[in-house]
Structures are given as C-alpha cells and as structure tokens.
C-alpha positions as CSV (number, residue, x, y, z in Angstrom):
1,X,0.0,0.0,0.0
2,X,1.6,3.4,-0.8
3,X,1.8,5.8,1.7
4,X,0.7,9.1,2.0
5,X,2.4,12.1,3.0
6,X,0.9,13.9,5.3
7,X,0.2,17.7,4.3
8,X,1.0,20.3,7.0
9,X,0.1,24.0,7.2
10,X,1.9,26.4,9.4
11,X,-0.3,28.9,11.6
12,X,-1.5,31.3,8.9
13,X,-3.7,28.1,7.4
14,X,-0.7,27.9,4.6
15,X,0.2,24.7,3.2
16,X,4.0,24.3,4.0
17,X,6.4,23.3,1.1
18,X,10.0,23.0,1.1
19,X,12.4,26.2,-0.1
20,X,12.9,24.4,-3.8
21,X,9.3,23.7,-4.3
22,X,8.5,27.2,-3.2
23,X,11.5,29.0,-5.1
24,X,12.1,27.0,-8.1
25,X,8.7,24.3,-8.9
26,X,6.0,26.3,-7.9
27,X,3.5,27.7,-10.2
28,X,3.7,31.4,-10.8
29,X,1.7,34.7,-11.9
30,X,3.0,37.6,-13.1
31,X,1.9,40.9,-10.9
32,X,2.9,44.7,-11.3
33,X,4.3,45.9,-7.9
34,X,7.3,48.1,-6.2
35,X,9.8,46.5,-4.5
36,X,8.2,47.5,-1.1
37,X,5.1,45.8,-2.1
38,X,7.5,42.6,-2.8
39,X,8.6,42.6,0.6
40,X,5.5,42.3,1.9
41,X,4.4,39.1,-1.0
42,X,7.6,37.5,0.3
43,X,7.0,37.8,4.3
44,X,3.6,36.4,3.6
45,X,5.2,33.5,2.0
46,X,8.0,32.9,5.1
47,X,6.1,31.8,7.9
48,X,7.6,34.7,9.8
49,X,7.6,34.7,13.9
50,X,8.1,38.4,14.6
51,X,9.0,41.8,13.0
52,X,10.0,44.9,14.6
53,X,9.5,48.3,12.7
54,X,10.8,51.9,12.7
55,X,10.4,54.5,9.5
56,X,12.5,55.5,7.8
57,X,12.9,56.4,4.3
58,X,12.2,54.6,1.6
59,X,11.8,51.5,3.6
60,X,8.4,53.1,6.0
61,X,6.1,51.3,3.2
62,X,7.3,48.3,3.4
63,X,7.6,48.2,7.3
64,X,4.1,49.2,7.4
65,X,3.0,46.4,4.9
66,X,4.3,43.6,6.9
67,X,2.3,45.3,10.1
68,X,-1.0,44.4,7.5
69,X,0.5,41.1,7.8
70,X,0.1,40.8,11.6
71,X,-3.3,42.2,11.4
72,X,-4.3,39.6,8.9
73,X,-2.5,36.4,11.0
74,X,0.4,36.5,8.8
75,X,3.1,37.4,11.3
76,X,3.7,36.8,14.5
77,X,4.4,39.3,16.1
78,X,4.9,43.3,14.9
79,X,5.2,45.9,17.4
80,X,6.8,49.7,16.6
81,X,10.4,49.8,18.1
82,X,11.4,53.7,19.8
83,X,14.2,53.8,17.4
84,X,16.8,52.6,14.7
85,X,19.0,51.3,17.7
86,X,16.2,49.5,19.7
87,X,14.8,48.0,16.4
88,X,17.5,46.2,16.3
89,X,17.9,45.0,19.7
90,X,14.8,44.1,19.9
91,X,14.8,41.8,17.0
92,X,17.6,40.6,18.3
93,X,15.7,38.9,21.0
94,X,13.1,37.9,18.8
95,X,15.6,35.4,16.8
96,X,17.1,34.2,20.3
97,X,14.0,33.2,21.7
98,X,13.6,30.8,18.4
99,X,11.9,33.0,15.9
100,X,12.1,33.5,12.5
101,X,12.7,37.2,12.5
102,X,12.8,40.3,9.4
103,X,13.2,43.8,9.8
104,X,13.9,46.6,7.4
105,X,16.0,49.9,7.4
106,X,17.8,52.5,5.7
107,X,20.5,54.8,5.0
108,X,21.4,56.6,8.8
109,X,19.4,54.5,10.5
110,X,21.9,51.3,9.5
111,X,24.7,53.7,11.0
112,X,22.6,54.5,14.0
113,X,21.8,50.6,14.9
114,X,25.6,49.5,13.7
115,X,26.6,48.0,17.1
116,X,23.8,45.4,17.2
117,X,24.8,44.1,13.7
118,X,28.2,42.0,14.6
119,X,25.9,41.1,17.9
120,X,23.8,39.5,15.6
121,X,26.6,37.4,14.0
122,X,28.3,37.0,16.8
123,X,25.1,35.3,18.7
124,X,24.8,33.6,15.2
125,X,21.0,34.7,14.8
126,X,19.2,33.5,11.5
127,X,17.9,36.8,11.1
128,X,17.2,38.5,8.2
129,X,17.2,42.4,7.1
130,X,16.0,44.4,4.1
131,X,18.2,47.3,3.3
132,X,16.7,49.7,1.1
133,X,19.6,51.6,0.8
134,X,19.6,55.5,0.5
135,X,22.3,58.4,1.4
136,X,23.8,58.8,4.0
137,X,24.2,62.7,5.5
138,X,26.8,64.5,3.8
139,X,24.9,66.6,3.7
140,X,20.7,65.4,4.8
141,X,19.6,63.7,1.9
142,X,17.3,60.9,1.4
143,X,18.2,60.2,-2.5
144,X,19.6,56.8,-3.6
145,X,23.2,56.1,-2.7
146,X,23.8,52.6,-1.3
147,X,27.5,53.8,0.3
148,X,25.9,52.4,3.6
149,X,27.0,48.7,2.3
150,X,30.2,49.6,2.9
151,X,29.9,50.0,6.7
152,X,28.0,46.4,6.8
153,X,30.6,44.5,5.0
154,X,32.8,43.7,8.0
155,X,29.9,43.1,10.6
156,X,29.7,38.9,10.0
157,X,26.6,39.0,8.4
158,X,25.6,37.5,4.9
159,X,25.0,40.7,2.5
160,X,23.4,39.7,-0.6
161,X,22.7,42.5,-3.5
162,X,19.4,42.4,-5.4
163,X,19.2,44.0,-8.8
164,X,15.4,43.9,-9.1
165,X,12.3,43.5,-7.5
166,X,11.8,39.5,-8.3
167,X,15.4,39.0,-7.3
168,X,14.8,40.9,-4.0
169,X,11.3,38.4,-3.5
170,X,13.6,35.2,-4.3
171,X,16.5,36.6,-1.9
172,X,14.1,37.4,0.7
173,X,12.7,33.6,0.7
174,X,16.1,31.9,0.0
175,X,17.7,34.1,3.1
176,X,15.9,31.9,5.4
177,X,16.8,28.8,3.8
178,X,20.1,29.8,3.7
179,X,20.5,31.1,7.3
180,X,19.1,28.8,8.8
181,X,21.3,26.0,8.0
182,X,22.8,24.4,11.1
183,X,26.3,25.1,9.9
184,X,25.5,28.5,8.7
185,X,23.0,30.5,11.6
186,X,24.0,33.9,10.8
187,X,22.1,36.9,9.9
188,X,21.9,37.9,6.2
189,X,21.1,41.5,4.6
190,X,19.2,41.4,1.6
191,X,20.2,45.0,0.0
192,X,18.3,46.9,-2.8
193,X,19.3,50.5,-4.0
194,X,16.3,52.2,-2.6
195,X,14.4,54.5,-4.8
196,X,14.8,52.8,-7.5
197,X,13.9,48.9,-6.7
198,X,11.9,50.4,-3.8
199,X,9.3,52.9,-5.2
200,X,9.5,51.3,-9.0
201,X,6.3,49.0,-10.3
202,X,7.7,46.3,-12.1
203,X,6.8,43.1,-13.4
204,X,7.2,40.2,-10.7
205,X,6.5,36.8,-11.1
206,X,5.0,35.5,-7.9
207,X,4.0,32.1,-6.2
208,X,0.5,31.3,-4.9
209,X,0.1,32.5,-1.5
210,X,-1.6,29.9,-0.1
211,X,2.1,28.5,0.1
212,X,5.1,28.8,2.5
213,X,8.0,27.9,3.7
214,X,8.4,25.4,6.7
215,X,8.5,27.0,10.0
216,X,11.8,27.6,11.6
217,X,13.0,25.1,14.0
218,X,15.2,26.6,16.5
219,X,16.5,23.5,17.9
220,X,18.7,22.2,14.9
221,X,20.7,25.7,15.5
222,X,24.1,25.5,16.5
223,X,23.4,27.7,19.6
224,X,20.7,26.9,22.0
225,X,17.7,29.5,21.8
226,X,16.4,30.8,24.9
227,X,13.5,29.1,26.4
228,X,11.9,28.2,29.4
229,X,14.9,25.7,30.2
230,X,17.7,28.0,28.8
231,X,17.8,31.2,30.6
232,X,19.8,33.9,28.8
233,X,22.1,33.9,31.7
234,X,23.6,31.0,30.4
235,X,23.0,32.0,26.7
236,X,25.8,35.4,27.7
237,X,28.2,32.5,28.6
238,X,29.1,34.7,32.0
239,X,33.0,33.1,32.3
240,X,33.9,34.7,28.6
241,X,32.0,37.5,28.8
242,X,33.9,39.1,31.9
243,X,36.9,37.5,32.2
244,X,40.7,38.9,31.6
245,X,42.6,36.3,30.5
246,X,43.8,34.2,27.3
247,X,40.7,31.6,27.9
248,X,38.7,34.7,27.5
249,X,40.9,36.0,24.4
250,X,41.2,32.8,22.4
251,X,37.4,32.3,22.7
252,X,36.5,35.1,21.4
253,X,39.2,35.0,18.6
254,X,38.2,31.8,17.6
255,X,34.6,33.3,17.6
256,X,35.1,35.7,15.0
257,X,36.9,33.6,12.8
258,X,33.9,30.9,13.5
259,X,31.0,33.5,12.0
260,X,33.1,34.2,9.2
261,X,33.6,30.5,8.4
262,X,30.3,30.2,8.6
263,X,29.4,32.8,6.0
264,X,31.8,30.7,3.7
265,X,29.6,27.4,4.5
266,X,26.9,29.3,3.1
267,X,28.7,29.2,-0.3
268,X,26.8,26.0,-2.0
269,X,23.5,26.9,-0.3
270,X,23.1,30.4,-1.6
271,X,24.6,29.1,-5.1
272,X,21.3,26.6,-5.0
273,X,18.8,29.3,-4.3
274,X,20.0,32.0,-5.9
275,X,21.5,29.7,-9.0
276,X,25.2,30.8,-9.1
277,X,27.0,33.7,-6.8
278,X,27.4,35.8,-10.3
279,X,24.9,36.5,-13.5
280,X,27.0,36.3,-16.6
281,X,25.7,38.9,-19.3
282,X,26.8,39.1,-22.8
283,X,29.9,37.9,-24.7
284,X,32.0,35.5,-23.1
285,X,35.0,35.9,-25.4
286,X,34.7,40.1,-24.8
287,X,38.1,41.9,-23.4
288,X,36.0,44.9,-22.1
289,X,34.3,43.5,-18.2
290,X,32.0,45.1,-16.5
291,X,32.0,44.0,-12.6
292,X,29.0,45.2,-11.3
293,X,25.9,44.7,-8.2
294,X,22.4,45.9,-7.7
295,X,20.8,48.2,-10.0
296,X,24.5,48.8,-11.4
297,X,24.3,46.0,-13.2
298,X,21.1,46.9,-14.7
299,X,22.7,50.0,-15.8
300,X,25.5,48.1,-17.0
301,X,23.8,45.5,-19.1
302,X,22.0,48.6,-21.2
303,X,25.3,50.2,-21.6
304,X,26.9,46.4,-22.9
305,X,23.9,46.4,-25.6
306,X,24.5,49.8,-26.7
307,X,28.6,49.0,-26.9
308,X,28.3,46.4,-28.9
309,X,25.7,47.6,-31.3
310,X,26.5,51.2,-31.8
311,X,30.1,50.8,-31.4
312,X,31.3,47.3,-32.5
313,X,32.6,46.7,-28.8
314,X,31.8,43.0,-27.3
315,X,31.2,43.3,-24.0
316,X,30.0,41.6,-20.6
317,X,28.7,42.3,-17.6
318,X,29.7,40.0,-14.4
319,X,26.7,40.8,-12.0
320,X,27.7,40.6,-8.2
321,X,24.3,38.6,-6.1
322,X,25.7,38.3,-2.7
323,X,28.4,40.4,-1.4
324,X,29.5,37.9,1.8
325,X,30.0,35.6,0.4
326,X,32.3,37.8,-1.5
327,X,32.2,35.6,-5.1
328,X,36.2,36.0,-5.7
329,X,36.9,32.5,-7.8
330,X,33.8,32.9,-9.7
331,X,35.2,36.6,-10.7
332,X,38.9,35.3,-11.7
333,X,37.3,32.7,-13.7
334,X,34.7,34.6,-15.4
335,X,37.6,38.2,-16.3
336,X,40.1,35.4,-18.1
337,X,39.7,37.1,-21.5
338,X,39.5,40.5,-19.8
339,X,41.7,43.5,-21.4
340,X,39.9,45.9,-19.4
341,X,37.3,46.0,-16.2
342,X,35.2,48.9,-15.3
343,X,33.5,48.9,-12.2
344,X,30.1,51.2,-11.9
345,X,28.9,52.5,-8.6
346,X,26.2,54.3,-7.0
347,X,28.4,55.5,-4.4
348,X,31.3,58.0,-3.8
349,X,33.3,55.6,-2.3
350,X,33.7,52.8,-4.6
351,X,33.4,49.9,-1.6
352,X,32.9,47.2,-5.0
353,X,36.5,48.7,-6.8
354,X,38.0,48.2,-3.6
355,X,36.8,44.9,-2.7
356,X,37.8,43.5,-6.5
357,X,40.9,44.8,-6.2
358,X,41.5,42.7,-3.0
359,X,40.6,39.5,-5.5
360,X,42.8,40.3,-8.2
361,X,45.8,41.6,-6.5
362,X,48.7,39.0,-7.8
363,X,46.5,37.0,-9.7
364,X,46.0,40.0,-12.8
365,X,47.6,42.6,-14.8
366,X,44.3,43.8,-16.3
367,X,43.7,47.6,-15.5
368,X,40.5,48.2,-13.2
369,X,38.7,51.3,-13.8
370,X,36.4,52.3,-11.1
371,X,34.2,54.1,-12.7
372,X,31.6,55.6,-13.5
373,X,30.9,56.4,-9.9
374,X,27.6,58.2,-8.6
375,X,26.5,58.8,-5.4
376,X,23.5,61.5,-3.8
377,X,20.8,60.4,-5.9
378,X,22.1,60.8,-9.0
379,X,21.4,58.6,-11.5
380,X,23.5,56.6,-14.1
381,X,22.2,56.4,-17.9
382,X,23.8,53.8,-19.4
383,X,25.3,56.7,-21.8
384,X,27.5,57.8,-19.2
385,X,29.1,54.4,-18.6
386,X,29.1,53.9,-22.5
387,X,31.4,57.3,-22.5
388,X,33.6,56.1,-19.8
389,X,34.7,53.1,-21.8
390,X,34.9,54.9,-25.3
391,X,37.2,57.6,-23.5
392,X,39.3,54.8,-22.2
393,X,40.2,53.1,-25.1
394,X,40.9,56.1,-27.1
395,X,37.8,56.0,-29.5
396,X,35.8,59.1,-30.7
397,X,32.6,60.1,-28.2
398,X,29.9,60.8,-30.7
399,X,26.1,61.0,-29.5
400,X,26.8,60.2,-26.4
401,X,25.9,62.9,-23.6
C-alpha cells in the first residue's frame, strides 16, 4: 500500500512546502508591484515569527505592509520599536527566543543601529534584514546612494545584493533557507538601491500565497535558543563574557573567525537558491568586463547592448548577487579574457572597486577602472558608462551625452 504524505500547514492556514518547491517548482503569476510591495508578498510566504518596525525612508512602506500582515494572521508578532538602535535589539531577541525574524531599514538608521549588527553574528541569529539603501548625511539627503554597504561588510553577516524586484522576492525567501542551516545560523542582509527597486512597479512573477516555507525550528541551530529551560544567563556564557585572561581572548578570537567561516559554509547553499554567486551577461570571449551589483548591473547590461551595437565593442557584464559571500573564484574565472574591467557605482566611495581589487591583487595585470561612480541620488544612464569606456580606449565620443 503506498503511503501518503501527510500535508502540514503552518499557523496562517498555509500549506508548507520546502524552499525548492516554493523558489524554483511552484506555479507562478506575473503581478505589477514596487519592491516594497515585494517585501511584503515574500514575508507572507515565510512563515515569519516576529517583526520589529521603525520608519525611515524609503523602507516606512514596506515596514508598514508587513504590520498588514500581523493584522491579517500573517506574522507573529509586529510591534513599533522607539528607534533605529532598539529595532535592532529588539529583533535581536526575537531570533534568540527561536523566531524566524525580518526587519527593514535605511540609510542613517543602518549607521545609527551599527553596534547590534556583529551582535547578531556573533550570537549567530538566522535573522534576516532588508536594506533599502539611500544616502547617508553629507549633507541630509534621502536620495539613492547605497554607500551604507560599505559599513556592513565587516559586521559577520551574509550581504546579498538584489538588482530587481523579483530578485529581492527570491532573496528574501532563499535568506531563510540559507541562514538557517545548522552550519551557517548567521544573519543575512538582503540590500536593494532604494528609490529605485523600492518605489518602481515592475513586473514580478510571484507564487500562490496559499504556500510557505516550513517554520523555523530553532532546535537544529548551533546555539541553544532561549526558552523556558535555557535562561539567557547561560546564553551570555558569563565566564567569557567578563573575564581577563587568554581563555577569555582565544574564545572570542576563535569566535570571530567561526562566524566568518560560517558565511563561507553558506557558499553551495546560496549558489542553490539564488543559482550561481554571479549572472553572466553578454559575450563571453569580450576583453572589455564590467563587474557590477544591484541596480548597477542593470545599468551596466543597457550600456553592454549599446557598446556592442552602436560601437562594435563586445562586452560583458559580471553581476555581483551576494556580497558575503564575496564571489572571488567565480570573478577570476569569469575576467580570463578581460583587457579591461570597469567597475560602476552608485556611491562615492567605490566599496565594490576596492573589494575586487582585494581579488585580483597577484592574480592579474588587467587595468580596473572604477568608474563611473555616482553617489547623492544621482542617477547613471547607461550613456554615461558607454562614454567612460569609449574615452578609455581612445575611440571618438559621438552621440553620447
């Protein structure tokens, strides 16, 4: 007699399906929404425990469409935090007391809650957070400018980089699958370049929402979550906490250097979800490289079209998804017929140019343009990056502004 498998549904009245089934099999239907509006299909899809909120722009909408969430049985729990800082506390100690746990920010408030983010690593919570990233004051501005990245690099979480509003619906859903993996458990940051993925209506494919992903389980985590039986006195492990010696030193050495282990374990998972590190556009065989993340790459795909049908040029655009893990092989293998990389940027900084450079230092001779750069919400027409590479290898600028 063949047995049945029994269906299960999680506390919304969803029927729960695994991450493939929901991510890759699924049946879908194409619906026109902003990114914002895809935050909120994605949460209602993720069997989410608890949300914390603050706004701040552009991310207030979708903070206050996963609050419509709670109110229709969708979420856990949602409550108001009192600021950037205690948002991010407080969902802090959502994920330790075993639940699955999203928030969202932007621009200053990321630098305002900064402390709490290698606290989230370093407790190796499964959390997840939406940037929808936006200047940062030099002077007040709240145009698009994703230098903010830059500052989260180094905290120990997973930073992942959408370019589009169905990549930042995917990458919500496959951030859970991925952080949650016993030998992965830390946080991951699911970045957009607000504004533009934020506020935009675009098409989106989506999966029926009577669907979701299996509840998280906090007791396959690699740290014990706090309970009635584990009391967070013993979750601060007191001796390593306070204590002025090597024991104390070497753990907490050998703790940093766990977390970021740990975002490396989450190499073949987030491959599997997200289907490969890096999007390949264009001609393999091309000598001129673009190296690109987020909307960049957009930007930089219109410009690779226009370079090799106006002006002859083959091109090809390398496409950064996540961030940490930084995708370094997948970059040296994909430049090896590369005479020339340019790097575009929607900040002032360059934090991309720099961490490329760290790849190919030793490995290449090829130049590494880092540019064009913009930053404080101005935009990039894929002109201007056209310009940038006819002016570098010497050819006449005609109708291009």
């Amino acid at each position: 007699m063949q047995k049945t498998e029994q269906v299960q549904y999680n506390r919304a009245g969803q029927r729960v399906v695994s991450p493939d089934y929901l991510l890759f099999e699924a049946p879908r239907e194409k619906q026109f929404m902003t990114g914002s509006e895809v935050v909120k299909e994605a949460v209602k899809r993720a069997s989410v425990d608890a949300s914390v909120s603050y706004p701040i722009t552009p991310q207030s909408e979708a903070a206050h469409l996963i609050g419509e969430l709670w109110v229709e049985g969708y979420v856990g729990v949602y409550f108001r935090g009192e600021s950037e800082f205690g948002v991010m506390s407080e969902v802090a100690g959502c994920s330790m007391a075993g639940g699955r746990t999203i928030t969202t920010t932007s621009g200053p408030g990321t630098l305002r809650a900064m402390e709490n983010f290698p606290m989230w690593a370093g407790s190796r919570l499964p959390l997840q957070l939406v940037l929808m990233a936006r200047g940062v004051n030099s002077p007040l501005t709240i145009q698009p400018d994703n230098l903010e990245i830059s500052f989260l690099l180094d905290t120990g979480c997973m930073i992942w980089h959408a370019e589009n509003a169905q990549e930042l619906f995917d990458m919500i859903l496959a951030g859970f699958a991925v952080a949650e993996q016993p030998d992965v458990h830390v946080p991951v940051i699911t970045a957009i370049d607000g504004f533009f993925i934020s506020h935009t209506r675009e098409a989106v494919m989506l999966p029926p929402d009577d669907i979701a992903l299996p509840p998280y389980n906090p007791y396959k985590s690699p740290m014990p979550p706090i309970d009635m039986e584990m009391a967070p006195g013993r979750f601060l492990r007191d001796p390593y906490v306070m204590k002025s010696n090597y024991i104390s030193y070497a753990s907490h050495t050998s703790w940093q250097f766990e977390v970021r282990s740990a975002i490396e374990r989450s190499r073949p998972y987030a491959k599997r979800y997200l289907k490969g590190l890096i999007e390949e556009f264009g001609n393999p065989e091309a000598e001129v490289v673009f190296i690109a993340s987020g909307t960049a790459g957009a930007q930089a795909k219109e410009a690779a079209i226009m370079l090799s049908e106006d002006e002859g040029i083959p091109t090809r655009v390398i496409r950064l998804k996540t961030l940490r893990p930084f995708p370094g092989e997948e970059i040296l293998q994909a430049i090896r017929n590369a005479k020339y990389i340019f790097i575009p940027e929607f900040n002032v900084i360059g934090w991309l140019e720099r961490e490329v450079r760290r790849v190919l230092y030793g490995k290449t001779n090829v130049p590494v343009v880092g540019s064009p750069r913009v930053a404080g919400g101005m935009t990039m027409p894929p002109e201007v990056i056209v310009k940038e590479v006819l002016q570098t290898l010497g050819k006449e600028v005609k109708h291009v502004v």
